[in-house]
C-alpha positions as CSV (number, residue, x, y, z in Angstrom):
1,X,10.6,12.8,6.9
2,X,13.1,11.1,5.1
3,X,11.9,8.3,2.9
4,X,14.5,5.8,1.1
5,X,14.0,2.5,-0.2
6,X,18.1,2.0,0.6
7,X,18.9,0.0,4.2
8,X,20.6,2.9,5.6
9,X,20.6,7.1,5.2
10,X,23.4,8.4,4.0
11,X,25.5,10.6,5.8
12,X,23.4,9.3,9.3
13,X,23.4,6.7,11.5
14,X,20.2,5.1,12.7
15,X,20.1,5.5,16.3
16,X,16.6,3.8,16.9
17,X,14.9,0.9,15.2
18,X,11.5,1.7,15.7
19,X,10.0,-1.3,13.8
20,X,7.9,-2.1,10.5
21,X,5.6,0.5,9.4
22,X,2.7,-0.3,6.5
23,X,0.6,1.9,4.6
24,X,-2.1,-0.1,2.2
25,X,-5.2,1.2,0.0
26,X,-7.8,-0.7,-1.9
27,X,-8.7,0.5,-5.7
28,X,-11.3,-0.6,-8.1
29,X,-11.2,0.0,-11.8
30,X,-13.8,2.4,-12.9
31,X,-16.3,1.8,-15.9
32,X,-15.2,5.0,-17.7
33,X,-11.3,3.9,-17.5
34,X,-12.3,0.5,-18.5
35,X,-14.1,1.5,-21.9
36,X,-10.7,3.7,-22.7
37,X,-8.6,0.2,-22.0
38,X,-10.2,-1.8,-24.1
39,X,-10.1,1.0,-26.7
40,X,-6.1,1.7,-25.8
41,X,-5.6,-2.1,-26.1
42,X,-6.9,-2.0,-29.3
43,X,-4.4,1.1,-31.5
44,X,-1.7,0.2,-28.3
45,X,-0.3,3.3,-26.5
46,X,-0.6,4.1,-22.4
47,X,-3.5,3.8,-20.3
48,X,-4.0,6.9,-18.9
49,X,-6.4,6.3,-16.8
50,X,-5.0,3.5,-15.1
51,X,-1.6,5.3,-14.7
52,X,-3.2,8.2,-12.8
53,X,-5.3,5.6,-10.8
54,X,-1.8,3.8,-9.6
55,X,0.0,7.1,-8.9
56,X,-2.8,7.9,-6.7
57,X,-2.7,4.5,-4.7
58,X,1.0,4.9,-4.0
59,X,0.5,8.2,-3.1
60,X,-2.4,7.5,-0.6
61,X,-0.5,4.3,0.5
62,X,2.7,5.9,1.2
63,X,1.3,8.7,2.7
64,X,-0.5,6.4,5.2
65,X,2.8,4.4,6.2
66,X,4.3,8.1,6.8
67,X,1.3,8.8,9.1
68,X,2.1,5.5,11.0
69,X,5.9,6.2,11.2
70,X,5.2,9.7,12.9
71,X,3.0,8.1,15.3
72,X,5.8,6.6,16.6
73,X,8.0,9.4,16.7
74,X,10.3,8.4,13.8
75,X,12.2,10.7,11.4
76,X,13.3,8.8,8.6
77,X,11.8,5.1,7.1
78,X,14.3,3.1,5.1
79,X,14.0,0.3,2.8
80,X,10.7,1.2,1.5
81,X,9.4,-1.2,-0.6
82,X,5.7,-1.1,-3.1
83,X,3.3,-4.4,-3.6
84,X,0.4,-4.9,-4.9
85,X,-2.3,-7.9,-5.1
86,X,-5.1,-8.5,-6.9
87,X,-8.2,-8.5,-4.0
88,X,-11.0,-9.3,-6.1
89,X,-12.3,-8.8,-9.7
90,X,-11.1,-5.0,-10.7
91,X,-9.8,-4.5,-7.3
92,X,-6.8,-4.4,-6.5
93,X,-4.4,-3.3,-3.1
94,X,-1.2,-1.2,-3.3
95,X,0.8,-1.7,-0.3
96,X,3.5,0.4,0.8
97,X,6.2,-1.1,3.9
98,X,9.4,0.1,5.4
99,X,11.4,0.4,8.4
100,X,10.6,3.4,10.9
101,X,14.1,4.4,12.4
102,X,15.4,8.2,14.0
103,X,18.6,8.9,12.2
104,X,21.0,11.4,13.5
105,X,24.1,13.4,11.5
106,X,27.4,11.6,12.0
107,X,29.4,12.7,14.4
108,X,33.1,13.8,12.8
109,X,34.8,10.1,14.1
110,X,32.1,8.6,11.9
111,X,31.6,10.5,8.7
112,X,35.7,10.2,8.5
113,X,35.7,6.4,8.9
């Protein structure tokens, strides 16, 4: 599956638009990584935890959108795009959104022009 946050593949042509395909999770902050933020926030530097805890909600959240874009027999999704909201205190959503499309190679008369 190709996965591209541009409006287009390069070197393809999108030969089917097969519409908007979504991909969410819900996180909340744990106790543990908490107590090391408010220590971190204290002598500065990165929060670990919380890094970790975001990579694993874009994963999770991208992964899902992929899952959704199979289903409807795509191959690529283009202009990919990551939000998040706050959902209630430590919660938070990490939403992940694109386009499902089939792409094809260009034919010679196309990757010429």
């Amino acid at each position: 599956m190709i996965v591209t946050n541009l409006e287009t593949v390069p070197g393809k042509r999108v030969a089917r638009n097969l519409g908007l395909v979504m991909g969410n999770t819900i996180r909340a902050k744990h106790v543990g990584r908490d107590l090391m933020a408010g220590l971190k926030n204290i002598v500065g530097g990165e929060l670990r935890g919380y890094t970790e805890l975001l990579a694993e909600a874009r994963k999770e959240a991208m992964d899902r959108m992929l899952s959704a874009a199979e289903q409807l027999g795509a191959n690529a999704v283009v202009n990919v795009r990551f939000s998040t909201s706050s959902v209630t205190q430590g919660a938070a959503e990490l939403f992940a959104y694109g386009t499902a499309v089939t792409v094809e190679e260009l034919d010679g008369a196309e990757a010429g022009a």
